[in-house]
N, C-alpha and C positions, 0 to 999 in steps of 0.2 A: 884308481879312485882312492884318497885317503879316509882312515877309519876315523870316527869321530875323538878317538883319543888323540890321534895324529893331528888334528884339526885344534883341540882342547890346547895340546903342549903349544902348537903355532902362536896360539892367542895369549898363552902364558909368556914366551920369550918376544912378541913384537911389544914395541913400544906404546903405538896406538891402540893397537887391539886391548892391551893390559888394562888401560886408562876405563875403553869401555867395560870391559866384565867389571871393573872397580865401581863404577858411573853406575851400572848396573844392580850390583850388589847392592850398592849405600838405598839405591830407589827403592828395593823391591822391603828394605830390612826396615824402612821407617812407615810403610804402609801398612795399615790396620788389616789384620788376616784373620779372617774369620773359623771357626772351627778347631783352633788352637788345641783347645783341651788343656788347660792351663795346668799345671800339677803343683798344688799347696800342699804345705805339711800340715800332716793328721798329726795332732796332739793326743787322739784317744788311739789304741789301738785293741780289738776290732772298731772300725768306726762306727757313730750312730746311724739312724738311717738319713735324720736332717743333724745338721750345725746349729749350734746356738751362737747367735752372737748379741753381746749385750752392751747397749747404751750407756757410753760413757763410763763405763762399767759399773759395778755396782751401788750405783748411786744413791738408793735410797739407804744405805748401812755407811757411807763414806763422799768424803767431798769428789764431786764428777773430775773427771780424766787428770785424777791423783791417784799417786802411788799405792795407797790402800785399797782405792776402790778396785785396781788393775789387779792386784796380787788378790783378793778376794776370790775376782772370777778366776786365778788360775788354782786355787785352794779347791774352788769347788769342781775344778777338771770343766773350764768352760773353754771351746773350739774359739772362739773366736767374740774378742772384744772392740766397740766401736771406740775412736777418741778424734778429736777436732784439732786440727792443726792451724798454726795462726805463726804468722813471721813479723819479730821485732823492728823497731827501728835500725838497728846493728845489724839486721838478716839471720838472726838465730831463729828457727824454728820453735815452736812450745806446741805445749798441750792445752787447749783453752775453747770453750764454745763461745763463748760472749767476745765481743770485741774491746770491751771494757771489763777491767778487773778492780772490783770494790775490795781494798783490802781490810782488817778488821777494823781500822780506825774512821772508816767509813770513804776515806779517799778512792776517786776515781782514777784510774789508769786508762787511759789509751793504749793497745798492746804497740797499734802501727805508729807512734808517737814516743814509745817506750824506750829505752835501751833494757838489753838483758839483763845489766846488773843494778839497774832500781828493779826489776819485777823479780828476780831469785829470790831478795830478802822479804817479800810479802807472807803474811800468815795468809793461807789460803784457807785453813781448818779449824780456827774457832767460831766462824762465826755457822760452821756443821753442828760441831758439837766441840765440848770442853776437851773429850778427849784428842781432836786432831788439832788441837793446838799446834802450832808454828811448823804445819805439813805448809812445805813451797811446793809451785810449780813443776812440772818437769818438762824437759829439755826433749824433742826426737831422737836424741843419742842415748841420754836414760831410757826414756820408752822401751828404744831396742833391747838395750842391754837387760832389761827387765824380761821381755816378753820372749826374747831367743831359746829356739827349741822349747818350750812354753807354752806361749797361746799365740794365735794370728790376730794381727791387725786390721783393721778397717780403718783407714785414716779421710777423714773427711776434711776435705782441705781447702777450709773456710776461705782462706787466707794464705796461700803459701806459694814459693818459687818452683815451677816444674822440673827446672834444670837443676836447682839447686840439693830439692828432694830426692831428683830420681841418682842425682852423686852418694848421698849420706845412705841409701838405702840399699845401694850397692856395694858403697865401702864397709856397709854393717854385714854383711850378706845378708840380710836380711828378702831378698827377692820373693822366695819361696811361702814369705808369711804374712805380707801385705796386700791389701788391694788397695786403692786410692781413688778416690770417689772426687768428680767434678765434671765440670760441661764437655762436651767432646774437642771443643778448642784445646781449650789448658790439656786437656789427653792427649792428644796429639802429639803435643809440644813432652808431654814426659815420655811417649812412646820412642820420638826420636833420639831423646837425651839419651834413654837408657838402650836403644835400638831391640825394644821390641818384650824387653827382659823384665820388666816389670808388669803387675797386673792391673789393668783401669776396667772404671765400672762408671754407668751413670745410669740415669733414671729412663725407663722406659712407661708410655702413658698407650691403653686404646687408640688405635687410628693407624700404627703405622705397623704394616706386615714385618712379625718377629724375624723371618727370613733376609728380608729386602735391612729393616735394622739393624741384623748382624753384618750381613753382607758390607754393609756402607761403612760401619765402625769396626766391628771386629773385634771389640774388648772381650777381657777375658770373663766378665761378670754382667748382669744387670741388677736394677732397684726397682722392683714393683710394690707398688700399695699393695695391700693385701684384697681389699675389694674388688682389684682388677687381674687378679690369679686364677689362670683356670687351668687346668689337666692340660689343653690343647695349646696355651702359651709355654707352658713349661718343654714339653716334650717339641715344638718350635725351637727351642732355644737350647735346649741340650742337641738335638741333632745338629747345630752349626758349633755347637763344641762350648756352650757360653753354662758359664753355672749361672745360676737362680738364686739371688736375695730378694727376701718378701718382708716388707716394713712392716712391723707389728705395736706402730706405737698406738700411745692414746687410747681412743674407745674399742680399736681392734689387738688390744694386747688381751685377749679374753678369748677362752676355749669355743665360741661358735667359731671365732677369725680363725685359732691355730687351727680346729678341724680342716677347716675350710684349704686351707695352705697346705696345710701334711697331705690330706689326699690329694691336692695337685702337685705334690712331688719336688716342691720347693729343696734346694741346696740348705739354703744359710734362711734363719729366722733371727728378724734383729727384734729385740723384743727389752722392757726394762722388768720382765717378770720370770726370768729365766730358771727360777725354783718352782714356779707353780705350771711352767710351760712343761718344763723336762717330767715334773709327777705327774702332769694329764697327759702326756703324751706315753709315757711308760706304762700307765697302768690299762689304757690304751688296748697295750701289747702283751702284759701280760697275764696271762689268764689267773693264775694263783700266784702269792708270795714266799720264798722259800720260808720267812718268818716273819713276827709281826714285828713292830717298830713304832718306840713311844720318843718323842720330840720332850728335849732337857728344857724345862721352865718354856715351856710353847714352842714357838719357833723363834727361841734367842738369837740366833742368828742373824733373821729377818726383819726382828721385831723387838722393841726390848722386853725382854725377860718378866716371864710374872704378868703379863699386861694382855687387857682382851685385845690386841693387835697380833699379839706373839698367839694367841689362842686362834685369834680367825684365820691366821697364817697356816697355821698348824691343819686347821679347817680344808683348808682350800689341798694342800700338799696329800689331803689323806691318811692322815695319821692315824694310827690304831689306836694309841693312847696319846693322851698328851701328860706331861707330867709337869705338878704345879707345887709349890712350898708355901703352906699356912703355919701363921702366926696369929698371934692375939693381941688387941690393942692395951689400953691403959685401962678401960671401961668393960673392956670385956667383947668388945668387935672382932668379927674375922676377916681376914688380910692377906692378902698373895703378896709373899716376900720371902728371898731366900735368907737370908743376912737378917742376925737380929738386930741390926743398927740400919737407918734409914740413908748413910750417908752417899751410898755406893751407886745407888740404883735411885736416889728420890734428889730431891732439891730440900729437904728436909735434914735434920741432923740427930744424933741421939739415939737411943732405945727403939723398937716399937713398941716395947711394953711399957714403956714409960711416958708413950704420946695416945693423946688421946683420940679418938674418932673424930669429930669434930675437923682437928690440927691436919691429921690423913688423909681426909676428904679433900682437904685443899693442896694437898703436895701435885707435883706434875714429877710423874715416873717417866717420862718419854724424852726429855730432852739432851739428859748426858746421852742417851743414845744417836741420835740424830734429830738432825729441823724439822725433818717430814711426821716425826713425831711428840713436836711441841703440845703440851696440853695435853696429852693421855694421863689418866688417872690412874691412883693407887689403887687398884679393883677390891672391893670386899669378896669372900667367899660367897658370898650369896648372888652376888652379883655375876661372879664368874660361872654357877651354876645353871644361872636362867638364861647364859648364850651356851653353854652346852650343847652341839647338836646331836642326832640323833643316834647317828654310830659312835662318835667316837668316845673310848672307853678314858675315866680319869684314873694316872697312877700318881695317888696323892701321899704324897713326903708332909709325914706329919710334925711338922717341927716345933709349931707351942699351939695344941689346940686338944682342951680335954676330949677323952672321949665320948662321953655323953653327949658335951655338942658337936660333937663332929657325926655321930650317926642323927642329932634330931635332925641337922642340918641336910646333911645326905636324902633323910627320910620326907622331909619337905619336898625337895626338889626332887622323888622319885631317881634318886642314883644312886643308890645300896647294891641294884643287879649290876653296874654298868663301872666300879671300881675298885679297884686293889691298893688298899694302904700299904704304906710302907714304914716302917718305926720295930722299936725295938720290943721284945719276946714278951715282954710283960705288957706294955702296953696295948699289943694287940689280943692276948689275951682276954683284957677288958672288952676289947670293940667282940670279942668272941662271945663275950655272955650277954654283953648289949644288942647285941643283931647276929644273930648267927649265921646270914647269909651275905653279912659284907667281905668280900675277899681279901684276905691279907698274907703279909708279903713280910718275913724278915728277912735281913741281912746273912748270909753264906759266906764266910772264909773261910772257913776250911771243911774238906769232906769228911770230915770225921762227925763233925756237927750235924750230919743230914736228919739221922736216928731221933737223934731229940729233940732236934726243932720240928719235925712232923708229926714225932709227939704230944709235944708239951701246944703247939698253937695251929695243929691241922691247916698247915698254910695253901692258898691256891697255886704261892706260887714261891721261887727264890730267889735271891736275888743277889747271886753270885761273883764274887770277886773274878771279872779277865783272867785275873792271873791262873787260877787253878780251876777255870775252865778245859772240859775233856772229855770225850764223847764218853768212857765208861759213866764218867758224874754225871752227865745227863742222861744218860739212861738209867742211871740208880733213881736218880729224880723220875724219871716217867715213869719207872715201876713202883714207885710208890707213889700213882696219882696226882706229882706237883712237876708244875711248869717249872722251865728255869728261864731269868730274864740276866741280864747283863748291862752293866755300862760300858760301853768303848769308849765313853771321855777320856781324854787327853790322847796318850799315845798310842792307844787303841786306834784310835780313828783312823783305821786303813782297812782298802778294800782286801787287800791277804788276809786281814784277821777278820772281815767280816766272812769272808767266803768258810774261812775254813771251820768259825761257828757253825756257818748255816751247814757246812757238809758233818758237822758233829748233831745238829736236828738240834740248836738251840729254840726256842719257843720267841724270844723277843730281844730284842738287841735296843737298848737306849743311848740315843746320839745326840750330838752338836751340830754336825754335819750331815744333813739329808741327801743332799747333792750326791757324796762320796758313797752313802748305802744305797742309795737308788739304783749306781751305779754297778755295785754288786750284784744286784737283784737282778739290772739288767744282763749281766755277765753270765749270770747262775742258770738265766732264763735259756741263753746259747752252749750251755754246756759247758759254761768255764766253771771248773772244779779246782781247789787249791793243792 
């Protein structure tokens, strides 16, 4: 009797036999296999508990599935970004959700009518904001090139060739960081092209047993509404080896939905709120903070600068403090503006001391930022005080506003207990004899300076140059009674230097980047120590 290796080699060297084990192979390699266990690249390393993935990327700060809004999510260390794919008249692939592209002179394109080289030269970005002026398109070979080793794709693919895609996404190597989203036909068809090597996902609805569904298709991924997510779909679908995407757009991009999703164990959350998702879901988890954390002119990041959007922003993230820059008008008004000139951040030009109230009230602060916030107003001080809510504390950068009215003002709005100025030795000295119990805050370079600035204006707190940040100076700071706070603007902003603050027991760390200190906190919270 021959062993079955003897039997193996026979089928190897006969002619027919070869044909079939060939016959065979090709059958079994383009059938949808269920339980795969698919293996993507982790961008974070430990990973989170769920993935963010975000919608067209960050669209509300830059024009959708453009190069800004992509590089965004991978600034703020986000797993995995959605973008729409759409094939030219030529068969070049792009990035595009609409099937028509309005360029800035208001002309309509056809993308499937198009050739690639009328759509390259389109402004895609002024009609966002002034500053993305003449951002083009981008191409599926940029995309890659951008996002490799990076961040993962989710390509929705409006519009595209399956045979063509699953070639380019292969030659990119890109396998490991895609999923590709469409009806289980067109899956099929990329499953065979790429025999097996790529990852497809489409939508699953109520009605049809998670088992019997994987079973039949075999993708590596599904798409569920969030309302139709339960503990017992998920844990369905992970035991046939399939990850879990939960749609979070719309009315369910809101912390009852993400509850709802996180405790049924969801993979991937596709969401357009991926800052206020990731802070509700962290603070969640974490029971304390190694420190507290004040947001640079609100949540500039999210929101532009100075503006109650950047404040409600700041709101919703959790912030400890938020920190805001007052001026004074021409008349005598108070004004959230960093920049003594209006030209930067307003639609306005000139002084603010030299424009009057009136003039101000009509500026719109929101548009150099982006469309979505056309029409936001230059907020007065008084104004900003009455959305104040309840916790969070203000660290106000006093840049033209005497003291007197800055405590009647404070004293108005009950938030004397609730802020820390910030300005120079003398002038807080004023606010010292005016309100004795408003907390003030000067500037720290050098340690030699601790002595007398504790002093001369009995500060609550300091507010320490990075650079000559060091656990002895903060502990010389806590033995004599004052906080120390910090800015990690600019090249600060890294999670090694926020870690290694917090393992010096800094008191507060002030950012640009919340995303990036979240992410500390959540490191700090597993024992990552620097």
């Amino acid at each position: 009797m021959r062993t079955p290796a003897t039997r193996f080699e026979d089928l190897v060297v006969r002619p027919k036999a070869r044909h079939i084990v060939i016959w065979f192979a090709l059958f079994f390699s383009i059938l949808p296999v269920a339980g795969r266990d698919f293996h993507f690249f982790e961008p974070l390393q430990p990973p989170r508990p769920f993935q963010m993935m975000v919608h067209r990327g960050l669209m509300r700060t830059a024009p959708e599935n453009t190069r800004p809004a992509l590089e965004r999510c991978i600034e703020d260390g986000i797993e995995w970004v959605e973008v729409d794919i759409r094939r030219t008249r030529d068969g070049k692939h792009i990035l595009a959700h609409n099937d028509v592209i309005v360029a800035a002179d208001g002309k309509q394109w056809k993308i499937v009518q198009s050739n690639y080289s009328d759509l390259q030269t389109l402004d895609l970005g002024s009609a966002f904001a002034p500053r993305y002026r003449n951002e083009r398109l981008l191409t599926i070979e940029e995309c890659f090139q951008l996002a490799k080793n990076r961040i993962n794709l989710y390509l929705d693919c409006k519009d595209a060739d399956p045979e063509q895609l699953a070639a380019e996404v292969l030659a990119h190597q890109m396998e490991a960081q895609v999923v590709l989203y469409q009806d289980p036909e067109w899956l099929g068809r990329l499953h065979q092209a790429a025999h097996g090597r790529i990852a497809g996902m489409t939508k699953w609805r109520p009605g049809t047993d998670p088992a019997q569904w994987a079973a039949k298709y075999g993708f590596a991924a599904v798409e569920i509404d969030a309302p139709d997510l339960t503990k017992m779909v998920v844990q369905a679908f992970h035991q046939a080896g399939v990850k879990v995407q939960t749609k979070n757009l719309g009315e369910w991009d809101q912390p009852q939905w993400w509850d709802q999703v996180i405790d049924a164990g969801a993979d991937w959350m596709q969401t357009d709120l991926p800052e206020e998702l990731y802070a509700h879901a962290l603070w969640r988890r974490i029971a304390s903070r190694p420190c507290q954390f004040s947001l640079h002119r609100g949540a500039g990041r999210y929101a532009p600068e100075n503006t109650l959007p950047a404040l409600e922003k700041a709101l919703r993230l959790q912030a400890d403090f938020v920190e805001i820059d007052v001026r004074t008008s021409r008349d005598g008004q108070f004004y959230l503006l960093h920049d003594s000139r209006l030209d930067r951040t307003t639609n306005g030009r000139g002084l603010i001391a030299e424009t009057t109230a009136e003039v101000l009230s009509r500026l719109d602060a929101g548009a150099w930022f982006g469309r979505p916030f056309v029409g936001t107003i230059l907020p007065s001080f008084e104004g900003f005080l009455s959305h104040l809510g309840p916790t969070t504390w203000i660290y106000l950068d006093a840049k033209e506003i005497s003291a007197k009215a800055l405590v009647a003002a404070l004293e108005r709005h009950g938030a004397v207990e609730k802020t820390v100025v910030y300005g120079s030795p003398d002038y807080l000295i004023q606010l010292k004899d005016l309100q004795p119990n408003l907390r003030r805050m000067p500037a720290l370079r050098s340690e030699q300076d601790i002595t007398l600035l504790v002093e001369r204006v009995r500060p609550f707190a300091l507010d320490a140059a990075w650079e000559i940040l060091s656990k002895p100076l903060i502990d010389r700071c806590h033995a004599a009674g004052v906080k120390v706070f910090s800015d990690s603007l600019g090249r600060h902003e890294r999670i090694p230097d926020y870690l290694q603050a917090m393992e010096w027991g800094i008191d507060l760390i002030q950012t640009d980047h919340p995303l990036r200190l979240f992410r500390a906190m959540e490191l700090w919270a597993h024992g990552k120590t620097p």
